[in-house]
C-alpha positions as CSV (number, residue, x, y, z in Angstrom):
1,X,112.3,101.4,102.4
2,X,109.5,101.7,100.3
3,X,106.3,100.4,99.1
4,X,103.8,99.2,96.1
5,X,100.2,99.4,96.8
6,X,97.2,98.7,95.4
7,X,93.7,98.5,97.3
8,X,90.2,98.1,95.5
9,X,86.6,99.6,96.2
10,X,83.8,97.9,94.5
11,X,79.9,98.5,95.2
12,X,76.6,97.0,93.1
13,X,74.5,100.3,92.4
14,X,71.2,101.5,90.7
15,X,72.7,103.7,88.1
16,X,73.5,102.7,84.8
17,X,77.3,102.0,83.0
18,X,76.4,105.5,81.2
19,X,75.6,107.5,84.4
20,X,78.6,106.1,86.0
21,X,80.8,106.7,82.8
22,X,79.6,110.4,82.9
23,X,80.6,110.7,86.8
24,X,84.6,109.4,86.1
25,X,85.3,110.2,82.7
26,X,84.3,113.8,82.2
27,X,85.4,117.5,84.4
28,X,82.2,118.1,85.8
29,X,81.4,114.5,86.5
30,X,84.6,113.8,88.5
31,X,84.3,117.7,90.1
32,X,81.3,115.8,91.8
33,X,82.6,113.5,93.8
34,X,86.6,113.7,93.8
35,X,88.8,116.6,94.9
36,X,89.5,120.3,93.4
37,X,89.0,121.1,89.6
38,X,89.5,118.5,87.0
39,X,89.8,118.6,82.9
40,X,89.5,115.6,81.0
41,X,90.9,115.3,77.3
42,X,88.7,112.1,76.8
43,X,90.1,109.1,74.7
44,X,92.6,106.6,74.5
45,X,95.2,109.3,73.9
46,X,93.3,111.5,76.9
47,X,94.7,113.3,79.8
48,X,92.6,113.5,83.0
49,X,94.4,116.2,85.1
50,X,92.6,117.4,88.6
51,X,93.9,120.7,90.2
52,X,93.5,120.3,94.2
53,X,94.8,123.5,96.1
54,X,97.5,124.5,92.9
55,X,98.7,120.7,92.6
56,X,97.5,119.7,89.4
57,X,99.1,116.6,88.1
58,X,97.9,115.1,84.8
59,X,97.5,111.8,84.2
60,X,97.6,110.0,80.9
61,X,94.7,107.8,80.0
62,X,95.6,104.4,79.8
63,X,92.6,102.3,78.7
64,X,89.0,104.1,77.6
65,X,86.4,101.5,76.6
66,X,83.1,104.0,77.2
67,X,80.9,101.7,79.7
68,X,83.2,99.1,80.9
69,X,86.6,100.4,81.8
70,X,88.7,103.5,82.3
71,X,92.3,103.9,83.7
72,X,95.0,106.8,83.8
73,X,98.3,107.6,86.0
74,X,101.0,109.9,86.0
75,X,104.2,109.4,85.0
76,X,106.8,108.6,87.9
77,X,108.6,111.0,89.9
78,X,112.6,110.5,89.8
79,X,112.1,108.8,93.3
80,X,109.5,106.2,91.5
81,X,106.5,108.2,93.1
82,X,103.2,107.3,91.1
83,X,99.4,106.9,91.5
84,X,97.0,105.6,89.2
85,X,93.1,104.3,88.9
86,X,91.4,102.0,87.4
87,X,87.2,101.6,87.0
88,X,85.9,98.7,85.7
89,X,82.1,98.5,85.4
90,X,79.6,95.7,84.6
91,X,76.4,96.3,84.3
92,X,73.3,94.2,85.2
93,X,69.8,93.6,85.5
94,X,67.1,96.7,85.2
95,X,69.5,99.8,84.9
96,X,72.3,98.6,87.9
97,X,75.7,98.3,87.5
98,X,78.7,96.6,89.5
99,X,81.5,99.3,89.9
100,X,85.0,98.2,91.1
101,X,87.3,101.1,91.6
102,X,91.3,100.2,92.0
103,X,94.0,102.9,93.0
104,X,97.3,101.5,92.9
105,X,101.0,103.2,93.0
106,X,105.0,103.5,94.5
107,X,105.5,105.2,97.4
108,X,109.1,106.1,98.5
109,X,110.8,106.3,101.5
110,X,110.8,105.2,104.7
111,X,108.1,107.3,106.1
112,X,106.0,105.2,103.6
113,X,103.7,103.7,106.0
114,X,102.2,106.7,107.1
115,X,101.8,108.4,104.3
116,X,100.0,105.2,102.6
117,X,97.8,105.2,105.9
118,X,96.7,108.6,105.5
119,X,96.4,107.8,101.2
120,X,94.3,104.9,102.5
121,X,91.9,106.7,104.5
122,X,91.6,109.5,102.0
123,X,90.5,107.3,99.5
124,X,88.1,105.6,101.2
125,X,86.3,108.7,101.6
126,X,86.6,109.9,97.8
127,X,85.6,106.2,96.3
128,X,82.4,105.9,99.4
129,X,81.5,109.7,98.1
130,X,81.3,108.6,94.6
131,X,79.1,106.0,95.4
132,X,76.7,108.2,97.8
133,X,76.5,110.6,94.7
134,X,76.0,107.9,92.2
135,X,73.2,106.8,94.7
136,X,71.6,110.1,95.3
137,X,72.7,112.8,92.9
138,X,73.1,111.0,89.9
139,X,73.2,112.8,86.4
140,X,73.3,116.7,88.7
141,X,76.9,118.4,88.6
142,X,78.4,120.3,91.5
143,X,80.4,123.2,92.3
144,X,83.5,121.8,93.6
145,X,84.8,123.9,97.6
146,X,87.3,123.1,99.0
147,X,89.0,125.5,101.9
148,X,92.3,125.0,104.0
149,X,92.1,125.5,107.9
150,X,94.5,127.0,110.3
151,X,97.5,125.3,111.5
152,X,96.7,122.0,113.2
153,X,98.9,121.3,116.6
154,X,96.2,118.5,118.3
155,X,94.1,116.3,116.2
156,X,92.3,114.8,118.7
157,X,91.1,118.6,119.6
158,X,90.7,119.6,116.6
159,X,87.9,116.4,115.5
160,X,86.4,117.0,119.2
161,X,86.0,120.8,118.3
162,X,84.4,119.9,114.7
163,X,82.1,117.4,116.1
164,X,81.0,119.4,118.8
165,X,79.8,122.2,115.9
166,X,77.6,119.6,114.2
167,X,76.3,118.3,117.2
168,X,77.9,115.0,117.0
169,X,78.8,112.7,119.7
170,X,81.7,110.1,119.9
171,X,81.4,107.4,118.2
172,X,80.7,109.0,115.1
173,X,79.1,106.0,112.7
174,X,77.2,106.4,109.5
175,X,73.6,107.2,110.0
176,X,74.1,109.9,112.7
177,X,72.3,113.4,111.9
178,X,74.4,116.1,111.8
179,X,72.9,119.7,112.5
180,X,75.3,122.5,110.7
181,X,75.3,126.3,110.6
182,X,76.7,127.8,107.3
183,X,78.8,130.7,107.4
184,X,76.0,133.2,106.7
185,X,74.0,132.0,110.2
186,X,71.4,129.8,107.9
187,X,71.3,126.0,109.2
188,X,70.9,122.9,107.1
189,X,70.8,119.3,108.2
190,X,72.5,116.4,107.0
191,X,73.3,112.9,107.6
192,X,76.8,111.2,108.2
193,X,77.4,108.9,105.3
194,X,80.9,108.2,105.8
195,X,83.9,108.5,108.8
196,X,87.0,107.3,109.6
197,X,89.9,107.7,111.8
198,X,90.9,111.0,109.2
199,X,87.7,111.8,107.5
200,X,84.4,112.8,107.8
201,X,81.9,112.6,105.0
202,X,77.9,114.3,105.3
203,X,75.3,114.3,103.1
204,X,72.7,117.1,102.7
205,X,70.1,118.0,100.7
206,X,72.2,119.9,98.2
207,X,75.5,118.8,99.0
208,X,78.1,116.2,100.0
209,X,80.1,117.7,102.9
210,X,83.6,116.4,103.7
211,X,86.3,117.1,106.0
212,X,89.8,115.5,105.8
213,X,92.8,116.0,108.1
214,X,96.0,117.1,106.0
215,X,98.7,115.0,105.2
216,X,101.4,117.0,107.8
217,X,99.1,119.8,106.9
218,X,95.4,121.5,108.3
219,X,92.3,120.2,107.9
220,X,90.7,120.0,104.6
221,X,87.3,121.0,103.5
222,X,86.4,119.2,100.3
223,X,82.8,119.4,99.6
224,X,80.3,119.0,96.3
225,X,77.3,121.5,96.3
226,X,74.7,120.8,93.9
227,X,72.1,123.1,95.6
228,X,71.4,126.4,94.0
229,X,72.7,128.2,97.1
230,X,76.0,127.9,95.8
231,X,76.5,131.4,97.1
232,X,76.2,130.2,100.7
233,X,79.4,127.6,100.1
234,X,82.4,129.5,98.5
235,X,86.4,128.1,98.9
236,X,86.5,131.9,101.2
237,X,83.2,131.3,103.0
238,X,84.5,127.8,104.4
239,X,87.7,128.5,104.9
240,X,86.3,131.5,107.5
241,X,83.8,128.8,109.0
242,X,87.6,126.4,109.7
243,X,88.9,129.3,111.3
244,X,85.9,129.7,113.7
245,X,85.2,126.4,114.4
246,X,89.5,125.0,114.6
247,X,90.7,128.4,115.2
């Protein structure tokens, strides 16, 4: 079997159609809030291609009105596989602007259903990050981690284990503080802002923090860091903190 989806994220939010055109239609605006790397060839003939671990597909642009709407997707795979997004923004009264985000695609095969649930979950998390940015960093740029952990046999350990290390307890729920010690020994609090079944998403200071459990794969750290301790969150430095806390 196989299957087309298409689910929509839409929040009202106190930043204007131009910030918000800034954070999903140019490289350093999307490299705040997405996942991996991303170059944008802006315009109606534009490319938007995002580089995530060495995947980097590029997506054509398929509607750029500045301010109001953008959408791109890849071409299909010979199997039919495809993603693509569309924004649509109307803005509103003193500076605020309704954002409705809509990810839609093919997925093949008849392992579909799990795949889409992971999909799903993941982009929950990426669509509630770009909201929490657009809420709290807007306008800043970040320096885009993100840092592969070792080999995941239990899932249920491995979120215990990662919990435990922020000092969470079960049932993690948006709100909760979170207490976390980089990889040099320095510590730096933060807030849940986002978690589901496969993600976790935290907010500090300087940074949005986010975990993600791999698609058949290890657990992901995708983060944003907007502080000027950049030094203190390289792709190598978390990668070492996975390996301690999952390892």
């Amino acid at each position: 079997m196989s299957h087309r989806f298409e689910s929509t994220h839409q929040a009202d939010l106190d930043a204007t159609p131009e910030e918000i055109w800034r954070a999903i239609a140019t490289g350093p605006g999307i490299d705040s809030w997405f996942m991996g790397r991303a170059d944008v060839q802006p315009g109606p003939d534009g490319t938007v291609r995002i580089d995530f671990g060495g995947y980097a597909p590029s997506h054509d642009v398929t509607a750029w009105e500045p301010g109001k709407r953008l959408a791109y997707g890849g071409e299909p795979a010979p199997d039919g596989r495809f993603v693509a997004y569309e924004f649509l923004l109307e803005g509103r009264d003193r500076g605020s602007t309704t954002l409705r985000v809509v990810a839609s695609g093919f997925l093949p095969g008849d392992d579909w259903e799990d795949e889409f649930e992971a999909m799903s979950r993941g982009h929950e998390l990426f669509f509630q990050t770009l909201f929490e940015y657009l809420t709290h960093f807007a306008g800043r740029t970040a320096t885009p981690v993100t840092a592969f952990g070792p080999p995941v046999a239990d899932w249920d350990h491995a979120w215990a284990a990662l919990h435990a290390e922020l000092g969470l307890t079960a049932p993690v729920a948006p709100g909760d503080g979170v207490s976390l010690r980089l990889a040099d020994g320095t510590a730096e609090d933060g807030v849940v802002y986002y978690v589901n079944a496969d993600t976790l998403g935290i907010r500090t200071g300087g940074a949005l923090i986010r975990f993600l459990e791999g698609f058949r794969g290890p657990m992901v750290a995708a983060h944003h860091v907007f502080a000027d301790n950049g030094h203190r969150h390289t792709d190598a430095a978390w990668q070492s903190w996975l390996t301690r806390v999952l390892g």
